[in-house]
DRENVO-513856 format. One line per 8 residues: number of its first residue (from 1); for each residue x, y, z of N, C-alpha, C. Coordinates in pm, whole numbers. Example, Ala and Ser with C-alpha at 12.3 -4.5 7.8 and 13.67 -1.06 7.14 Angstrom:
BEGIN
1	1319,-569,780,1230,-450,780,1320,-330,780 | 1285,-225,708,1367,-106,714,1290,3,787
END
This chain:
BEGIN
1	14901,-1217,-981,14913,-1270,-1117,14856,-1167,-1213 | 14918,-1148,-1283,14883,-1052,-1434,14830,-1107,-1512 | 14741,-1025,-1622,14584,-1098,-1691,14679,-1158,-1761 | 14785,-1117,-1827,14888,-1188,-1939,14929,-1310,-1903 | 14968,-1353,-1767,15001,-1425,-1706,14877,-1525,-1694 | 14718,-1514,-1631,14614,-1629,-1696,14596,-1633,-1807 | 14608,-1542,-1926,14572,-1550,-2009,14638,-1725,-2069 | 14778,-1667,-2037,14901,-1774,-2156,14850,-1923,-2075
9	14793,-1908,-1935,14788,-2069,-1887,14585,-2086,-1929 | 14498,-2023,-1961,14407,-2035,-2042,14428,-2103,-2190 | 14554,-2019,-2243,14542,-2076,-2370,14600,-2188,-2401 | 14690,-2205,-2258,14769,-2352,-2276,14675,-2494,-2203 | 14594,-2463,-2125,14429,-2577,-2079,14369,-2570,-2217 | 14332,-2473,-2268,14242,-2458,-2413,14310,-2566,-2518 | 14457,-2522,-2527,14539,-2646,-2631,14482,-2780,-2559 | 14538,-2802,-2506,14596,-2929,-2441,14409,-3018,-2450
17	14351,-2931,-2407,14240,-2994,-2409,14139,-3023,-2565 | 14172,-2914,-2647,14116,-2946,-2780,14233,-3045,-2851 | 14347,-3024,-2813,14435,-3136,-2909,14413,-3265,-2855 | 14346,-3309,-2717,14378,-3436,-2654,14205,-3499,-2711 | 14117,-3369,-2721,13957,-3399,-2732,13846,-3458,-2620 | 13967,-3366,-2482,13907,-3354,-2374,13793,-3251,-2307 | 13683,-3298,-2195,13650,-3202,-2108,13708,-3067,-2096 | 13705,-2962,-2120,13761,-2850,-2081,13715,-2845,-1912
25	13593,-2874,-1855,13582,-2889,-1753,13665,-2975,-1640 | 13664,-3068,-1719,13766,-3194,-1608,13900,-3120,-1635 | 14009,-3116,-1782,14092,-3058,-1759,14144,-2974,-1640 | 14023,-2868,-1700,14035,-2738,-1555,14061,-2785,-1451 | 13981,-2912,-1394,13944,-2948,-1249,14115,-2987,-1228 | 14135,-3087,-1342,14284,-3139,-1245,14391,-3088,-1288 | 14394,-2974,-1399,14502,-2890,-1412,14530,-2802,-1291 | 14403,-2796,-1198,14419,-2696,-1076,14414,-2748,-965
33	14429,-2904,-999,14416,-2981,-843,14570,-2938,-792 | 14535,-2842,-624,14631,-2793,-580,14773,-2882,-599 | 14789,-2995,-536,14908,-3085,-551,14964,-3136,-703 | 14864,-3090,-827,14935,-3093,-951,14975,-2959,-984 | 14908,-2865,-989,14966,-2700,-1021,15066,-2683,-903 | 15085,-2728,-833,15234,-2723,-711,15373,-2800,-804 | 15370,-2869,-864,15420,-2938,-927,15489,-2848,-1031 | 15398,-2820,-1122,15392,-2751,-1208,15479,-2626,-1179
41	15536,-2543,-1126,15616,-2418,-1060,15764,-2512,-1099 | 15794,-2591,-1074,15958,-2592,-1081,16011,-2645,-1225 | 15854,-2722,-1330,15890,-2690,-1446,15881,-2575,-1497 | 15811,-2458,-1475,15784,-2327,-1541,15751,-2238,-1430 | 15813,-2109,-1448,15807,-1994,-1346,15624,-1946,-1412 | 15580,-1979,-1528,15448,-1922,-1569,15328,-2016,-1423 | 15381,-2095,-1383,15284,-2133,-1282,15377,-2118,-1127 | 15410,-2014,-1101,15495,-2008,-976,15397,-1961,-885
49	15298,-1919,-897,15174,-1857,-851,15023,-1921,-870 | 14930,-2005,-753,14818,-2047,-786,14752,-1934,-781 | 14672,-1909,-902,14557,-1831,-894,14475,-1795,-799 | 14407,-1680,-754,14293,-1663,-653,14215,-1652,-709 | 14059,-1644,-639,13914,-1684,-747,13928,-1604,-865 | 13966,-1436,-813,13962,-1406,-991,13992,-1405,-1072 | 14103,-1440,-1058,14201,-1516,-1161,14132,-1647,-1229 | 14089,-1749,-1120,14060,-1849,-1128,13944,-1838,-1241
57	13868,-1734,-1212,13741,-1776,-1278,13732,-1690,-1384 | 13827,-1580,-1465,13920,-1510,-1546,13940,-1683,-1653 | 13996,-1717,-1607,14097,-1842,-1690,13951,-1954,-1713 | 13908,-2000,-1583,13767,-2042,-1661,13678,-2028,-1737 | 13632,-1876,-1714,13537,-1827,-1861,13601,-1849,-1945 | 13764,-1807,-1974,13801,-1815,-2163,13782,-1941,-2149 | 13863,-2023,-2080,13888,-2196,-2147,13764,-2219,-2183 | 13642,-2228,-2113,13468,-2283,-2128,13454,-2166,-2246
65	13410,-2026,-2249,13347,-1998,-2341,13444,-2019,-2486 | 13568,-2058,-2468,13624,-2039,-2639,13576,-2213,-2659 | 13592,-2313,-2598,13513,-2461,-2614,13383,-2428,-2631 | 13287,-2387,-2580,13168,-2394,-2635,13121,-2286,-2703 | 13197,-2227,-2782,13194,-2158,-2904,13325,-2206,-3003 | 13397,-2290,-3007,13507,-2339,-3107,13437,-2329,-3223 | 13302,-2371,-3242,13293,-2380,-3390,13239,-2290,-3452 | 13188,-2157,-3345,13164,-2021,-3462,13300,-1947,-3466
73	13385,-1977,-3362,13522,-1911,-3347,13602,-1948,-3464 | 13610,-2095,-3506,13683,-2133,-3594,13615,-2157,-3740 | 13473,-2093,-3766,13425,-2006,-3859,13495,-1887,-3916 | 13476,-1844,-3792,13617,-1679,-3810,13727,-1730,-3861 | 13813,-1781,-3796,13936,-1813,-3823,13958,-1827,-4015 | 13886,-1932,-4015,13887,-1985,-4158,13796,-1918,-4233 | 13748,-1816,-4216,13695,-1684,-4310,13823,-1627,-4341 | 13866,-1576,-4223,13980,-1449,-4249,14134,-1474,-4256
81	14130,-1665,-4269,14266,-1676,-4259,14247,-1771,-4388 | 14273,-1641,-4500,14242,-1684,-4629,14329,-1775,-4712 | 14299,-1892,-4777,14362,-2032,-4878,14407,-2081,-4747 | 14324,-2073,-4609,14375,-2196,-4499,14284,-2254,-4442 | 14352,-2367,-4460,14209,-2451,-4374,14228,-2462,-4261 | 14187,-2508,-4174,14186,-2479,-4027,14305,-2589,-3958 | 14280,-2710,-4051,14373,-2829,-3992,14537,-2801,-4041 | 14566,-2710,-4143,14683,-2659,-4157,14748,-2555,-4069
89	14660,-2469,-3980,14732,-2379,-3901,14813,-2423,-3788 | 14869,-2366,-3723,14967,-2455,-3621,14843,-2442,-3516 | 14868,-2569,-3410,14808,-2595,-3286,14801,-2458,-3192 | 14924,-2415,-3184,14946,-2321,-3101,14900,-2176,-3167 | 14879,-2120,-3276,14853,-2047,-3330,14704,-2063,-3298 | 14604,-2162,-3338,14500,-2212,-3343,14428,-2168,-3217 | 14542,-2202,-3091,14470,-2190,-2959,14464,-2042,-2897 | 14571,-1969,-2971,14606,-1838,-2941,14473,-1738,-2967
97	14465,-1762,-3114,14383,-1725,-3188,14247,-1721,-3145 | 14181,-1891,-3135,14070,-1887,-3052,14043,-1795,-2910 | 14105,-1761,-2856,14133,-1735,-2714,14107,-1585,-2741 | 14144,-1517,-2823,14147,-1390,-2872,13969,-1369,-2916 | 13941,-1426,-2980,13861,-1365,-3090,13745,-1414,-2971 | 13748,-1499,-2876,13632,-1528,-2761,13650,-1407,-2681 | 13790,-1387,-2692,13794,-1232,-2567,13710,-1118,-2655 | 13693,-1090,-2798,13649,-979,-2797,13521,-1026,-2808
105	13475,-1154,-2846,13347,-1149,-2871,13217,-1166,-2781 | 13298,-1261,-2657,13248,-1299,-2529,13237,-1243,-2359 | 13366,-1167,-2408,13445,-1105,-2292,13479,-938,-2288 | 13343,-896,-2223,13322,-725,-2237,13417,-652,-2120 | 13485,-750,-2065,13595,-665,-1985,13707,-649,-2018 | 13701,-752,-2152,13881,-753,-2177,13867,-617,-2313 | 13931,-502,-2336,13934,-454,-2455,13992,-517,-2591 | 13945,-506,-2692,13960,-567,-2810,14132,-521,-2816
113	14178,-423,-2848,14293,-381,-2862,14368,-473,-2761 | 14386,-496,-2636,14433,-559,-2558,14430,-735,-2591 | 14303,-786,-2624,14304,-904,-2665,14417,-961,-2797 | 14392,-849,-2919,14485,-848,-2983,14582,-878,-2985 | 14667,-780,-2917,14827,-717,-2892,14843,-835,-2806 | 14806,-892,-2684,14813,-1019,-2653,14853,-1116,-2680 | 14695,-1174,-2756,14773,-1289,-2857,14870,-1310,-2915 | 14927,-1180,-3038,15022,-1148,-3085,15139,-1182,-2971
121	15175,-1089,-2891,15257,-1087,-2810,15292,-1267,-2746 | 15187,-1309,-2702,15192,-1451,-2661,15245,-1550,-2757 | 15209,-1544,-2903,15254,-1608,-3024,15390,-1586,-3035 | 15475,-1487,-2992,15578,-1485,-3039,15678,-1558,-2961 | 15612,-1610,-2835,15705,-1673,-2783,15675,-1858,-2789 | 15606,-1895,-2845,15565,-2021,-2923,15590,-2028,-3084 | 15591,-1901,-3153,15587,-1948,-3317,15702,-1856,-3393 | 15732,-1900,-3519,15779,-1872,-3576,15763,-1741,-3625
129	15836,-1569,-3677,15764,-1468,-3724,15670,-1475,-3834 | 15677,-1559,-3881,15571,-1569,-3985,15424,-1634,-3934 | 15443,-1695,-3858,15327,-1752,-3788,15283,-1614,-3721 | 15360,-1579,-3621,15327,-1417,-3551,15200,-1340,-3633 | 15283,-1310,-3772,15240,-1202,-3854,15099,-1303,-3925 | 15107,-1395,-3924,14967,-1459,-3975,14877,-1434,-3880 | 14904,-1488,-3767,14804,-1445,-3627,14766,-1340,-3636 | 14842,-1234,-3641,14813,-1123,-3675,14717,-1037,-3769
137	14760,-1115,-3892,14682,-1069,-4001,14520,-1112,-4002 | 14529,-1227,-3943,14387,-1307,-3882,14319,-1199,-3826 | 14387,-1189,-3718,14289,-1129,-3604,14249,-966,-3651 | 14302,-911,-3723,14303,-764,-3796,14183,-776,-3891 | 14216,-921,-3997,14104,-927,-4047,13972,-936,-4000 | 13961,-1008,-3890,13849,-993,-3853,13763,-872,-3749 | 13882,-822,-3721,13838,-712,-3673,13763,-629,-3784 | 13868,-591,-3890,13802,-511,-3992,13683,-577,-3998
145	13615,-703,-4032,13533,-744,-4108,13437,-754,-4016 | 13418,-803,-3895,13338,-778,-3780,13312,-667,-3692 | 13393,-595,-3699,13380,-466,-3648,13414,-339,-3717 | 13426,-351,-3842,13427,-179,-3927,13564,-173,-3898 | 13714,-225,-3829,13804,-149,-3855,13888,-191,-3710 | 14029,-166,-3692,14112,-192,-3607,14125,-121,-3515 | 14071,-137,-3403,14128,-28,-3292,14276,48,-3295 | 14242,220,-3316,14381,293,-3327,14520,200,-3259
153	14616,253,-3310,14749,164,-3291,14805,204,-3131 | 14725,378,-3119,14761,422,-2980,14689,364,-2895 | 14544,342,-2928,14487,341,-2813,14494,157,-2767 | 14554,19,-2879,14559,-38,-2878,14701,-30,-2782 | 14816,5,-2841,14942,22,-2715,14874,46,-2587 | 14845,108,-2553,14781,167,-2441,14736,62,-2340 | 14597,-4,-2465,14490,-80,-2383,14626,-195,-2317 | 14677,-277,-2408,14772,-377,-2375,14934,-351,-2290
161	14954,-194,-2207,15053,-190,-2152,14970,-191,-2023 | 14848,-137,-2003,14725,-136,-1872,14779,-274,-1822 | 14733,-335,-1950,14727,-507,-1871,14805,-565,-1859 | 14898,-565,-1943,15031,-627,-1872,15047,-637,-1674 | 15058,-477,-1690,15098,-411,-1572,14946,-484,-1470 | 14833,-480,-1511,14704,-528,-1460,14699,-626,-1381 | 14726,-633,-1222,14707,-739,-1108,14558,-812,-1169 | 14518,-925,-1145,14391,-959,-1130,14357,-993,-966
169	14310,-913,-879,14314,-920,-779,14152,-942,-725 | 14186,-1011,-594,14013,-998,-550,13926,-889,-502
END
């Protein structure tokens, strides 16, 4: 499984569980109870593959650390995602977003450039281009504003073709 590949089922436990105003823990537990993620494969090729631990525990840190940081995460958000309030952004944008800004802030293995280009990339196959380019503009902003500035455009291509290609293996 490719980090892109936990990433998108991280950010889809992360939805499901802040829109329902569930456990992220229990979620986890029975989103991965073997005989329901078996299931899960013949609605979507994104779960054709159960995770192995590092994967497993890859997809656990984001889901847990972007929940128990949602509310400095979505501080950010609604700093840099300017005349918006938080309950106007789309769900899916929302969860993308969060998921990102925990990877650079929480998560010293994932590169910022990669977290980025990610999200982005992941948004486009849930939202509208304008939603895309908002996500976008979000997450740029806060880069600038939290970190002095955007990781180069090369070294950002770069970081995010690694991972694509990037087994998460044991």
């Amino acid at each position: 499984m490719k980090r892109t590949t936990a990433r998108e089922i991280a950010i889809q436990i992360g939805f499901a569980a802040a829109a329902n105003k569930l456990d992220p823990a229990q979620v986890l537990d029975d989103f991965f109870a073997k005989e329901h993620y078996d299931t899960l494969s013949t609605e979507d090729e994104l779960f054709g593959e159960y995770p192995n631990a590092k994967q497993m525990d890859y997809i656990r840190r984001l889901v847990t650390l972007t929940a128990e940081n949602r509310s400095e995460i979505d501080g950010f958000i609604e700093r840099y995602a300017k005349g918006w309030k938080i309950e106007r952004i789309s769900r899916t944008a929302l969860a993308v977003m969060r998921c990102a800004i925990c990877e650079i802030i929480y998560m010293d293995d994932v590169p910022n450039s990669a977290a980025i280009n990610e999200a982005v990339e992941l948004c486009k196959g849930y939202d509208e281009p304008d939603t895309v380019a908002f996500v976008n503009g979000v997450l740029g902003g806060f880069m600038r504003g939290e970190y002095g500035g955007m990781p180069e455009a090369a070294v950002a291509e770069d970081a995010s073709s690694e991972e694509k290609s990037e087994e998460i293996g044991e």
